[in-house]
C-alpha positions in Angstrom: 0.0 0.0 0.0 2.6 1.8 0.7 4.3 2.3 -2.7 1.1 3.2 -3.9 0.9 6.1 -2.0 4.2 7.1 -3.0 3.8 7.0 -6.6 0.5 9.1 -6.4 3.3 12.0 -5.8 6.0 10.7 -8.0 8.3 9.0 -5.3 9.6 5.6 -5.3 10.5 3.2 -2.1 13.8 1.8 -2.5 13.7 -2.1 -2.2 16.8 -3.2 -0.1 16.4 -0.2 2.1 13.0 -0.4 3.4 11.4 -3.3 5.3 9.3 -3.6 7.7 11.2 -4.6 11.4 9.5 -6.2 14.4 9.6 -3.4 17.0 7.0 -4.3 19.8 7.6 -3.9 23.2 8.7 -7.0 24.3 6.7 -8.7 26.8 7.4 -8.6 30.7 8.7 -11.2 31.7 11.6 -11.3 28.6 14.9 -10.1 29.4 16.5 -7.0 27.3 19.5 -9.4 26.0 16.7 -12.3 24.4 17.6 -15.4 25.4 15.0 -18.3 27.0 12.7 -15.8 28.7 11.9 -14.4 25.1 13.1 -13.1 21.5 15.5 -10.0 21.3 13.1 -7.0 20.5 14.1 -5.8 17.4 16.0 -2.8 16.3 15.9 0.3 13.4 18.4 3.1 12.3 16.8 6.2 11.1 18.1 9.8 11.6 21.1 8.6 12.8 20.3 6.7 15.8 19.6 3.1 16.9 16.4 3.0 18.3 16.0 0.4 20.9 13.8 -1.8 23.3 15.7 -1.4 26.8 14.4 -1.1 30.6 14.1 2.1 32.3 15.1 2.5 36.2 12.1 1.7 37.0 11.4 -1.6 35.6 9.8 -0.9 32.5 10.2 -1.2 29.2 11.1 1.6 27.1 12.6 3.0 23.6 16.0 4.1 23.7 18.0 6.3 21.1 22.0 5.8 20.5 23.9 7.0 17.9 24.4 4.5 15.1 27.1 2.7 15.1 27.7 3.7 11.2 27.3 7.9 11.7 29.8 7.2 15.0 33.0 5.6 12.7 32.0 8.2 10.0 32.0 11.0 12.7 35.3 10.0 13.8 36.9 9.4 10.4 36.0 12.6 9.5 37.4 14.3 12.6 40.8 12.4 12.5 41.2 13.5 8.0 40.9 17.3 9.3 43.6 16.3 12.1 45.8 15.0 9.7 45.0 17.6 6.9 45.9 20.3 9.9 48.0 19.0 12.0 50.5 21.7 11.7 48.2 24.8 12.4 48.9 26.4 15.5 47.6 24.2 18.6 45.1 27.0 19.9 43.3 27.3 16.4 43.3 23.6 16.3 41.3 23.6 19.4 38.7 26.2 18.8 38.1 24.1 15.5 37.6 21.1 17.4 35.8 22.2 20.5 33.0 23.8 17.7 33.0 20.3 15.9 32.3 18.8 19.2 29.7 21.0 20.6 28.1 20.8 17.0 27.9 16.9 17.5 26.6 17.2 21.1 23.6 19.6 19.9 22.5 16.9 17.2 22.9 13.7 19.0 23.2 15.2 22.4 19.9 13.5 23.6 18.1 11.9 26.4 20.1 8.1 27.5 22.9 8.8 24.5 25.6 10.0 27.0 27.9 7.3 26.8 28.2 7.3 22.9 28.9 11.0 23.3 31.7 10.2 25.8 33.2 7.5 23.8 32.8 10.4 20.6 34.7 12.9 23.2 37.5 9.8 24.1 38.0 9.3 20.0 38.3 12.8 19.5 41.2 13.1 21.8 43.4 10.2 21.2 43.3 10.8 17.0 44.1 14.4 17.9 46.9 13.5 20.0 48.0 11.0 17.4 48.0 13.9 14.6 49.8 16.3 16.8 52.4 13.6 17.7 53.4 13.0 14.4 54.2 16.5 14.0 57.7 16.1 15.0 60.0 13.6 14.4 62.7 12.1 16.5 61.2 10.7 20.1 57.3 11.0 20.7 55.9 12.7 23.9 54.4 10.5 26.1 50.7 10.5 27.2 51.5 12.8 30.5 52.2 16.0 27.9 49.0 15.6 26.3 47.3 15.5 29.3 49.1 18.7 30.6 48.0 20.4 27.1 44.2 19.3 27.8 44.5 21.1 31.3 45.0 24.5 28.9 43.1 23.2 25.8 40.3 21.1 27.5 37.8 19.9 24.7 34.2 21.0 25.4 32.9 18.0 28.2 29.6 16.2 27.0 26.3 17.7 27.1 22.6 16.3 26.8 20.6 19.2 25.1 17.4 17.9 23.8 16.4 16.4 27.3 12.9 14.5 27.8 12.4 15.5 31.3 13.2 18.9 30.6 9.4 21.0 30.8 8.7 22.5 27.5 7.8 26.1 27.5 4.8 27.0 26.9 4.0 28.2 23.2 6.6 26.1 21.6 5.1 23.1 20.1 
């Protein structure tokens, strides 16, 4: 029915992208993992994140977000080609780059439960940039202990969740 409706406007569905994926809350009783107790609820990408049936702290079930595992490695590739490309711009300017790269991330996938993605994001960010300003020199590299003294003066902008879904909305925006 579907591809009906889109060709009344001219669109098509692409075949071996769409399909239609169990996604029902998983009963009870069934453990998040699958196992004996039930089948492993099933799982989508779309927008970039993995949505998913998990448990909240209370006990019940509920759909989580993470970022998908495919716009993580591409995020990351992406950030360590502009560390190589400059790696030998000034350290300051490198880090004001960075830092607005980083803070753009946080505002797209910067939501609800997805923390710990951003955190590993944040950890990535940081080695490949010290592995692009290591291999700026030759001759002996600097161990891990002068990074970490450059972070205390160029600290990358920490993690943020800013689309929240216990934050109130104000009134008027819909």
């Amino acid at each position: 029915m579907l591809p009906k409706r889109f060709g009344k406007y001219g669109l098509t569905i692409h075949p071996e992208k769409t399909k239609l994926v169990p996604f029902r809350r998983p009963s009870y009783s069934s453990s998040p993992k699958g196992g004996p107790e039930g089948d492993r609820p099933g799982t989508f990408d779309l927008l970039g994140f993995t949505h998913y049936w998990s448990r909240s702290r209370k006990g019940n079930w509920v759909v989580k977000r993470k970022t998908a595992a495919s716009r993580f490695t591409r995020a990351v590739r992406t950030i360590a080609q502009w560390c190589r490309n400059h790696r030998h711009r000034p350290i300051g300017e490198q880090h004001q780059v960075l830092g607005r790269k980083l803070r753009g991330h946080y505002a797209y996938y910067g939501i609800t439960g997805n923390s710990v993605a951003l955190n590993r994001f944040r950890e990535e960010v940081r080695r490949v940039w010290r592995k692009w300003l290591v291999r700026r020199k030759r001759g002996n590299r600097p161990p891990w202990n002068w990074f970490a003294r450059l972070q205390e003066r160029y600290c990358l902008p920490y993690v943020a969740t800013v689309h929240s879904v216990y934050r109130k909305r104000s009134e008027g925006v819909t």
